[in-house]
C-alpha angles and dihedrals in degrees: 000000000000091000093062088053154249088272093053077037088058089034090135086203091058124063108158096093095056097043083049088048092051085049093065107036081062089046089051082043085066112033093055088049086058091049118099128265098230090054085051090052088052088055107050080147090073118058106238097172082045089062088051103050097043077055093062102034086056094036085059104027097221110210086334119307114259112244088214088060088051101053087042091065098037097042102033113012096044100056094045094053085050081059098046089054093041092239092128 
């Protein structure tokens, strides 16, 4: 998704990238909520409240989400928590 572009990301014929990019926001949202305590407290790099709070803003879509935010996380937010937890 990143690799096409923020310009194909912001297409507003085509939809299909930012409703994949909300998707997984809400899956990250999860799956760090399933994580251990103890793991989060071994990562204070990454923003874990943060996760949770981009979920529900999304999951309710709270005034409409901003395109910009989305690209943002998955462009920018998501590679660099990849980093912090050495998956990447």
């Amino acid at each position: 998704m990143v690799a096409r572009g923020s310009e194909a990301f912001a297409d507003p014929l085509i939809d299909d990238q930012r409703r994949i990019a909300r998707s997984l926001i809400v899956d990250l949202s999860a799956a760090a909520d399933r994580l251990p305590e103890q793991f989060r407290l071994r990562h204070p790099e990454v923003d874990w409240r943060g996760i949770r709070a981009a979920r529900n803003f999304i999951a309710h879509d709270y005034a409409g989400t901003d395109d910009r935010i989305l690209w943002q996380a998955i462009a920018v937010e998501f590679p660099r928590i990849l980093v912090a937890l050495g998956l990447q």
